[in-house]
N, C-alpha and C positions, 0 to 999 in steps of 0.2 A: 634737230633738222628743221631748217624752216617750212612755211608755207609753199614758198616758189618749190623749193625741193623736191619737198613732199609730193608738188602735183607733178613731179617730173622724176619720179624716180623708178617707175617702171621704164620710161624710155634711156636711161644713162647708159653708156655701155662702159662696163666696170675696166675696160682697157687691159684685157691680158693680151699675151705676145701672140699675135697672127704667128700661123703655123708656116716655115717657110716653105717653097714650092706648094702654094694654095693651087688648088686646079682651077683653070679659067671657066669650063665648063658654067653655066647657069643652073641654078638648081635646079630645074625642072627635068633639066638633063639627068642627074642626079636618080630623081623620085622616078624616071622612066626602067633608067638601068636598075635601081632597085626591085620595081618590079618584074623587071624581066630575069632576073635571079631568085626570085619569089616565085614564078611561073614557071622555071625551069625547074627547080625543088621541089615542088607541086604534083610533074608528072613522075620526078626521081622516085619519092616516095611512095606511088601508087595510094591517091586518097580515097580509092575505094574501100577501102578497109579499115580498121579501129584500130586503135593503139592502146587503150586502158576500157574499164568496163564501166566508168563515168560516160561516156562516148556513149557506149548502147545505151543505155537508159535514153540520152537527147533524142536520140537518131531512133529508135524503138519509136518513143513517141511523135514524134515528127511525122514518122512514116505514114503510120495511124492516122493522123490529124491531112497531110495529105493525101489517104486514099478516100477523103470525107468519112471518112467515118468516127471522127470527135475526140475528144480526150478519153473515153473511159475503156481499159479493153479486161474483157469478161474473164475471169478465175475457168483455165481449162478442168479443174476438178472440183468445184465447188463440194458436192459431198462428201468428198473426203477429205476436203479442207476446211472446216464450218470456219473455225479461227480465225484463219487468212493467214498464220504463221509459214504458210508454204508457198505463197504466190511466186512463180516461177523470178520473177525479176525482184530482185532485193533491193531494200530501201525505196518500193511504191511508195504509195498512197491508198488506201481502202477509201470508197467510197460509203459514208457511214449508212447502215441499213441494207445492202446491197451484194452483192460479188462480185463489182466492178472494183476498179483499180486507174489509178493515174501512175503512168510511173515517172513523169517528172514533173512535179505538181508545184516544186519551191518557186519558180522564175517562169512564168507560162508566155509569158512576152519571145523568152530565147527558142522555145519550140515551135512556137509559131513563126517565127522568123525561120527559122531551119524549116521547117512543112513549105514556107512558099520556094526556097532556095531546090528542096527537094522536088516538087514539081516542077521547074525548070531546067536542072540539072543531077538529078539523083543523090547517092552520097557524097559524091565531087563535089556538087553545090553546095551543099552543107557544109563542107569544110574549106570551101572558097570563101565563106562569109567568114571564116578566121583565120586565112590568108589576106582577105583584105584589112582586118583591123590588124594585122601586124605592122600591113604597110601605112593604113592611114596614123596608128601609134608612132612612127618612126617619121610622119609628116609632122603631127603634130611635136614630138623634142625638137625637132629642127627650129620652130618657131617660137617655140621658147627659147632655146639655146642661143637666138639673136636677142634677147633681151640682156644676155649678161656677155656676150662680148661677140667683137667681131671675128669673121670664120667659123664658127663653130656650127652653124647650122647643119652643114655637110657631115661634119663629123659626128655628130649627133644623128642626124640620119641614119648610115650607115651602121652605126654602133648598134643600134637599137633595133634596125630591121633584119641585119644578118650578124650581129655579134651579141644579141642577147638573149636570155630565155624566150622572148615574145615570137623568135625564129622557130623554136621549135611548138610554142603554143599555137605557130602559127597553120599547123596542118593536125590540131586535133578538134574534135565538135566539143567543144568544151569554151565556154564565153570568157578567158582571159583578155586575148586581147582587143573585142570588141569594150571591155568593160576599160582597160586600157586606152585605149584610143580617148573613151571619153569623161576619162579622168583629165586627162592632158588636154582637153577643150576646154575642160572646167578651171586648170590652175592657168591655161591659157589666158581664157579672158580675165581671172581675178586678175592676173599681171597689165593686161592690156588697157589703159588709164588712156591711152588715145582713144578709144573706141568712142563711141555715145554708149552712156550709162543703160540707155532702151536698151542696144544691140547686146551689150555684154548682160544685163539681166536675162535677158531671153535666153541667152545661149549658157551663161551658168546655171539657173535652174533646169531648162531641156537636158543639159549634158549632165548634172548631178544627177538626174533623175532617171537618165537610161543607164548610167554605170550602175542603179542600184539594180534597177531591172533585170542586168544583164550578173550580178555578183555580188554576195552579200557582204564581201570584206569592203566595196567601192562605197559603204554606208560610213568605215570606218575611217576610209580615207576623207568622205564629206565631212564625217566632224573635223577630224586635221586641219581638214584644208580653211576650213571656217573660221577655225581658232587661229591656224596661221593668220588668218589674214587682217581678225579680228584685233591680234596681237600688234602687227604691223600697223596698223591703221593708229592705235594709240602710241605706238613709239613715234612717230611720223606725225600726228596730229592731224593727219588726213581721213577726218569721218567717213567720207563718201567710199572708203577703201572697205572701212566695217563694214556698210553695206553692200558693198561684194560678199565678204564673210556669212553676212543673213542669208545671201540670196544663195548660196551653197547649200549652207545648212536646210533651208527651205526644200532648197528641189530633192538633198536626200532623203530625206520625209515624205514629202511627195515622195519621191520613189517606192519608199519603203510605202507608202499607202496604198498605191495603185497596185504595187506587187501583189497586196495582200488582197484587195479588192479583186484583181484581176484573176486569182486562185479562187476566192470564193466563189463568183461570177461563173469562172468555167468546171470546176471542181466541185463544189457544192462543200456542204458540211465533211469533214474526214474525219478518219480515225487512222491513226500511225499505223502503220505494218511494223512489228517489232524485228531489228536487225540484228545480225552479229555487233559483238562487245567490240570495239577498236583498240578501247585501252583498257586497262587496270588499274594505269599508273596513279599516283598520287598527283596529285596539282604542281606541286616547285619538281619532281620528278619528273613529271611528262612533262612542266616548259621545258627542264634541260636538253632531256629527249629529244623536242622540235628542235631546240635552237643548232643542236648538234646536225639535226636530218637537215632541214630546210637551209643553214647559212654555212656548212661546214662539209658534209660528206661527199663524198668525191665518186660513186658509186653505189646504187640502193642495195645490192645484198652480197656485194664481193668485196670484202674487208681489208684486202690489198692495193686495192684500188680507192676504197673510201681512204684508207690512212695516208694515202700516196695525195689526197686533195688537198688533207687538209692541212699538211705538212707543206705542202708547197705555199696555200695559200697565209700560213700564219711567217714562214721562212719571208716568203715576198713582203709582207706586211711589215716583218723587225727591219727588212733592207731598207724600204723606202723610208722609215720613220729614221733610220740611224743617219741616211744620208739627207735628210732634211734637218737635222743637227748636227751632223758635220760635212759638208760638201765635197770632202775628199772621197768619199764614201760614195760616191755615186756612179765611179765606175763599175763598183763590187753589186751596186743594187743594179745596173744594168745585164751585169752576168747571170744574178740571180734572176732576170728575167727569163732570160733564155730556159736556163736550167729549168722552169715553173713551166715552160713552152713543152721541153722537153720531159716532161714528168708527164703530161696531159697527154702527149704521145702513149707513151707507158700506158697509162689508166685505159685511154682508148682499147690499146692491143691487150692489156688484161679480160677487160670489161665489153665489147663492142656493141651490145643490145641494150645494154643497163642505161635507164637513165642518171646524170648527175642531180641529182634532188636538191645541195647546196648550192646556194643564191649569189657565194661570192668565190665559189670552184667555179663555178659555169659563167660567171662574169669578171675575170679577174682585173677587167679597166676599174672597176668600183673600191677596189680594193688599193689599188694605187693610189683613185682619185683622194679616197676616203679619208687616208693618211697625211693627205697633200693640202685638205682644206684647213685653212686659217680663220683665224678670228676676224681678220679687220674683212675679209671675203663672208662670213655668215653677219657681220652687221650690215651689209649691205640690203636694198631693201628686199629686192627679188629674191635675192639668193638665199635671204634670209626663210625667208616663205618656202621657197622650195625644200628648205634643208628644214625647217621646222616643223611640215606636214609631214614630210616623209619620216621625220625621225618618232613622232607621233605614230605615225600607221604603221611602222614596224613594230613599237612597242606594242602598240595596241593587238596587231597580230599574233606578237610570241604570245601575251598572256591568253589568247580566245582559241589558238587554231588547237588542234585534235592532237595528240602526244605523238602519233605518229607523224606528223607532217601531212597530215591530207594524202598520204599514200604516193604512189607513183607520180612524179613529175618532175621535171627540168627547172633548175635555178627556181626552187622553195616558189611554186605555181600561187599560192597566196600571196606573194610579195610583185606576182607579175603586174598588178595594176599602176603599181608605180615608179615601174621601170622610166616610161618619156618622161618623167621629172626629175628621178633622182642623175641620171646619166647625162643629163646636160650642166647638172651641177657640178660631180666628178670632172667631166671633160673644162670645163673651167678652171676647177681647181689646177686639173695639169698643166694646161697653157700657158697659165698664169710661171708657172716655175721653169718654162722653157727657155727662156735666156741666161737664165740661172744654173745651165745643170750643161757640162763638157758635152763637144759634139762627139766624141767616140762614146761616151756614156749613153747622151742621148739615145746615138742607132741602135744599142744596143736596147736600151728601155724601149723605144719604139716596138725596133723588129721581135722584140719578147714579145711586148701586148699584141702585134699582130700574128703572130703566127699561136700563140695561146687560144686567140679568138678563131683562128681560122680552123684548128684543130678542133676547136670545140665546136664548132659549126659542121665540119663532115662527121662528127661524131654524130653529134642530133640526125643528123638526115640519115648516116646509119642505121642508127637504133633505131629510127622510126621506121625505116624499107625494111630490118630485118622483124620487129615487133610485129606488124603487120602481118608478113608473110608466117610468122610463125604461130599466130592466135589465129587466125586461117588455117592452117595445117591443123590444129590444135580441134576445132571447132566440127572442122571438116569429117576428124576422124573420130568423134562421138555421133555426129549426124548419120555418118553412112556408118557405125556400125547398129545404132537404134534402129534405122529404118529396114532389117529387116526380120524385126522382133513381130510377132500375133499376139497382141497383149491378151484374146480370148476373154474379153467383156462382150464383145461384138459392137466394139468399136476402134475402127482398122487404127488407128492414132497411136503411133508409140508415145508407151508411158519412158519418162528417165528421169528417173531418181537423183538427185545430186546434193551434194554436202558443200560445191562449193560455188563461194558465193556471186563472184562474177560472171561464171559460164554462160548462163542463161543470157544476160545481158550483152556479153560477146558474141552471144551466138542468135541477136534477135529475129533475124532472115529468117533462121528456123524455126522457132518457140512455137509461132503460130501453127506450125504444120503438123505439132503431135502436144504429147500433155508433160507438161513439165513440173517438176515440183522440187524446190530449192529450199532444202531443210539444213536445220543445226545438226551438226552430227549428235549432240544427245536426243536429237526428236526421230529418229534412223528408226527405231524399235517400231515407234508410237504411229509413224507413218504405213511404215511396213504392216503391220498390222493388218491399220483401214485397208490398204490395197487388196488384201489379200482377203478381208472379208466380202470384200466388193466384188470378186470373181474376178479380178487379175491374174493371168497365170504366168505371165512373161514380163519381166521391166528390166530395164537398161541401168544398171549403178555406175554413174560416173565422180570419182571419189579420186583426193589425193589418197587418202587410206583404204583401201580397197578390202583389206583385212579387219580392220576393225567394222568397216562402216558392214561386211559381209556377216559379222559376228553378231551386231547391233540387230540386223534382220532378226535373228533367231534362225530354230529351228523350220517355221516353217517357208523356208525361203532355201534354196539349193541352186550354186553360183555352176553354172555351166562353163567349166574348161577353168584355165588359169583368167587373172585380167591380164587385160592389155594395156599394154602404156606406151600413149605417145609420149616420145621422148624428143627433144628439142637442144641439138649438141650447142654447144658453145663454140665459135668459130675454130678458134686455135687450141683449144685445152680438150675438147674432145670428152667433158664429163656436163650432165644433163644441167640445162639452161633454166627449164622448168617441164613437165609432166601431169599428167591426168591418164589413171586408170579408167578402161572402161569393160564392164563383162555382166553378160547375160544371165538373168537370174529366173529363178522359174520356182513356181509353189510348188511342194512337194506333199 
């Protein structure tokens, strides 16, 4: 490539087929309606509430730090905790020396962000701030998405603010898509060679530098994005391109320093609070593991509806690659659309609280596009970058994330940072083949991806009004049966016991209101014990195993009546969705 090229190769626009009936619409119009289907989803969901127990930990400490009273909040049992192995909220932070605790101490930028959100608008505002980085993520693909062809901004838009995981990350307290949003500033400006070199340094180190703040996989996407760029720069011959590459890798550094500054700063020295085990697994074992949860399952614990994903998604995948080797074939991959549309119904009406945890079930435009991309399209310069970061930060994902997949989340929640870039790539890739593929095929390939997406979007909003309402139900009915235990220390505070490990966190409105202590179930004995040498006569067991954990007590503990279990049906099948026992125990 020559020199002129080179300095003109983020502005080219690689010429795929304008989508026909473009809406004349301006995009602003666009970004408005977007939000206002953001804001109507907003109240559907009821964002007063939590959806996973990552959420309380932010919002716990938020609270805290909004009602002024700082990061650290006090161990309600110190005595009988010396350890700290029972701090009510799992995966704190101990404050070393002390019986203080942080409980969200990794990213202290994001809780503070959430504590002012939360003095202005309570938990709503807090989860307004990732409602808006859904929307500003789905601003920012758009503008990328004009770098590699005309039309596509729209559609990149839209794709990404209501057809991707980032719609459903978009009403939990949890920083995907704010870390999101400023990934896509960052490969924004590497791509943007019109800018002045000042305006784009500034804005890719500031934006490497709060995606780290805000997520610690947006580190991994900085090295990518570095290397991409660094990569490009020498195919191209355009140095000044490298130095975009430095100025990435710079500000994630930077990020990554201030995080850790910023922790020390408000945190002081710590010591780990030790947590339950996540895995077991071996290393090439648990990646299988992830790759299976996070890119493939179709459902997090209903096995007919996982295999129903991933069958659709791998059936879609043989169509589109058969009929991009034989062109006859492109009616049958348009059927198989529909069919993929129609499966996603199914999993819905199986599944309707679960989330889809796989990243190319719950995005099936990626899985089209992914198929669709070509060679002479990834030598391109932009396109290249985009698809060489990306494909970098996935690897780099499967080998680092947790065997589990990071637990509960929509479209593999570790991969969401780089959703505004890979989805404007995909959607090119398609375009690109649009003159190329029969107009009965086509409607058919169209009206598949759209209504696959649109099903997956009333699924999320869903699952997320029913998760809500039913960890509420859940919370509610441990709350009001502890409260009205006399634990007889002579101190009115109910004590409750529990084995597991999110409650506390789900239920942090109340933690402060009585004395919580969140044990392993093999520490049940060792706990029980202390209670009961300490003139406890009454605590609350709230346990999936209510039998064992009631056996673990010993003798001298006697369970008053049967437990209780809230039970949580499943909409259509009528058998339990998930459950916690809770019953009253008393020294005997």
């Amino acid at each position: 490539m020559s020199t002129l090229q080179a300095d003109r190769w983020v502005d080219e626009v690689s010429s795929p087929e304008r989508l026909p009936g473009r809406a004349p619409y301006p995009f602003i119009a666009h970004v408005l309606a977007l939000a206002a289907v953001l804001a109507v989803i907003f109240v559907l969901v009821d964002p007063r509430r939590l959806q996973q127990a990552d959420e309380g930990a932010a919002i716990a400490q938020a609270n805290h730090l909004a009602s002024g009273s700082g990061w650290r909040i006090a161990h309600p049992m110190p005595q009988i905790d010396p350890e700290g192995d029972a701090f009510p909220y799992d995966l704190a932070t101990r404050v070393a020396g002390t019986d203080d605790y942080v409980v969200f101490a990794k990213h202290p930028t994001y809780p503070l962000l959430l504590a002012g959100a939360i003095r202005v608008g309570g938990v709503p505002g807090a989860i307004a701030l990732s409602t808006a980085g859904t929307l500003a993520g789905a601003v920012m693909a758009a503008l990328i998405a004009r770098r590699l062809g005309a039309g596509l901004d729209r559609m990149a838009l839209w794709t990404v603010g209501a057809g991707s995981p980032l719609l459903f990350d978009g009403y939990q307290a949890i920083a995907h898509t704010l870390g999101a949003a400023a990934v896509a500033v960052s490969v924004y400006f590497v791509l943007a060679r019109n800018h002045r070199m000042a305006v784009r340094g500034v804005a890719i180190v500031a934006s490497a530098a709060f995606a780290v703040l805000m997520r610690n996989e947006a580190l991994l996407f900085g090295a990518a994005l570095g290397l991409a760029a660094f990569v490009q720069a020498v195919r191209a011959r355009a140095w000044r391109d490298a130095l975009a590459g430095a100025l990435v890798w710079a500000g994630a550094i930077g990020g990554m320093q201030l995080d850790r500054t910023l922790a020390q700063t408000y945190v002081g020295a710590t010591d780990s609070v030790g947590s339950m085990s996540i895995s077991g697994a071996g290393f090439l074992s648990g990646r299988a593991t992830a790759l299976r949860i996070t890119m493939f399952a179709g459902a997090e614990s209903n096995a007919v509806a996982s295999a129903l994903g991933l069958v659709a998604v791998a059936t879609l995948a043989y169509a589109i690659v058969a009929a991009r080797r034989t062109p006859e074939k492109w009616v049958s991959a348009g059927t198989v659309s529909l069919l993929v549309a129609a499966a996603l119904v199914v999993q819905f009406v199986l599944a309707p609280v679960e989330a889809v945890p796989g990243l190319l079930v719950a995005c099936p435009v990626l899985v089209v596009g992914l198929a669709l991309l070509t060679g002479q399209q990834l030598r391109e310069p932009a396109s290249f970058v985009l698809a060489a970061s990306s494909a970098v930060f996935v690897a780099a994902v499967l080998a680092t994330q947790y065997a589990n997949g990071g637990g509960g989340g929509w479209g593999g929640r570790y991969f969401g940072v780089v959703l505004p870039v890979l989805v404007p790539l995909v959607l090119a890739a398609i375009t690109r083949r649009i003159s190329s593929i029969p107009g009965a095929a086509l409607r058919r390939l169209g009206a598949g991806l759209l209504l696959a997406h649109l099903v997956l979007g009333v699924h999320a909003v869903v699952s997320l009004r029913l998760s809500h309402e039913w960890t509420d139900q859940l919370v509610d009915h441990v709350v009001a049966f502890a409260g009205d235990d006399v634990p007889g220390d002579g101190d009115a505070r109910a004590v409750v016991l529990t084995t597991s490990a999110p409650l506390a966190r789900l239920a942090w409105q109340h933690v402060g209101d009585g004395r919580w202590l969140t044990v392993d179930p093999g520490d049940v004995a060792r706990y029980g014990g202390r209670l009961r040498e300490a003139g406890l006569t009454t605590i609350t067991l709230a346990s999936a195993d209510p039998q064992a954990d009631l056996a673990a007590l010993g003798p001298g503990w006697t369970a008053q009546g049967r437990p209780q279990v809230t039970v949580v049906q499943n909409l259509w099948r009528g058998d339990m969705a998930f459950g916690l026992y809770v019953v009253e125990v008393r020294a005997s």
